[in-house]
N, C-alpha and C positions, 0 to 999 in steps of 0.2 A: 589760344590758351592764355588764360590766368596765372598772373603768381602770384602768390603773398609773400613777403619777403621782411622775415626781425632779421637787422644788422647791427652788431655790436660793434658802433664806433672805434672806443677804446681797444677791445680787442683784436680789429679788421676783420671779423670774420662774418658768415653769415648763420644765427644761431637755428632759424628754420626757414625750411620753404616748403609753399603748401602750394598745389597746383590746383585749377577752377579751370572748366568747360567756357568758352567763350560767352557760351548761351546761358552760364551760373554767374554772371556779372554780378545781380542782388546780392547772392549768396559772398559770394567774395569780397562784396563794400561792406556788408553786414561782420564779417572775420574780420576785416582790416579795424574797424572802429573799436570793435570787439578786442581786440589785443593790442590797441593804442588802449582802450579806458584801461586794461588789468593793468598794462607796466604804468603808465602814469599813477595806477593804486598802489603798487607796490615800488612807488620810486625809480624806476630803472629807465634810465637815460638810451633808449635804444632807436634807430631809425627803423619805420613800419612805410612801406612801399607795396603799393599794387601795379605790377606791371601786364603790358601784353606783349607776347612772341609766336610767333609760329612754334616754335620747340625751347626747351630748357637749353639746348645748344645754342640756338639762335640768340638767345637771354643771355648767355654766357659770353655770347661775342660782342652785345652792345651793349651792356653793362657789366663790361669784365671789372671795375672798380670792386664788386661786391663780393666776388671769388676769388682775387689774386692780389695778392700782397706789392706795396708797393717797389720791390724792386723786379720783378714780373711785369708789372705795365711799362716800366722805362724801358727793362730789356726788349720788349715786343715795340718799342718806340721808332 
């Protein structure tokens, strides 16, 4: 599995995630580029990441940074 991932720095949070078929790789580099050009058109300072995981779980456990507030990663430390 594919994820597409906007994270709002500022805010810590993560503002979407769009999931892609392993086998829709194109399709999911074409979305990434795709919503880096709109925020860069519209100003907005956001991180755009395409990830792969076996499951959205599995995503959630090796980049808990993008789901859990930082006193959440110390307490799990």
């Amino acid at each position: 599995m594919l994820f597409l991932i906007e994270y709002d720095r500022n805010q810590g949070e993560v503002v979407t995630i769009r999931e892609y078929s392993s086998t829709d790789r194109q399709s999911a580099e074409t979305a990434r580029l795709d919503l880096e050009l709109e925020l860069n058109r519209r100003h907005q300072k956001r991180e755009v990441v395409l990830l792969e995981a076996a499951s959205e779980e599995a995503l959630r456990k090796t980049h808990r940074r993008y789901f859990e507030n930082l006193s959440q990663l110390v307490e799990a430390s």
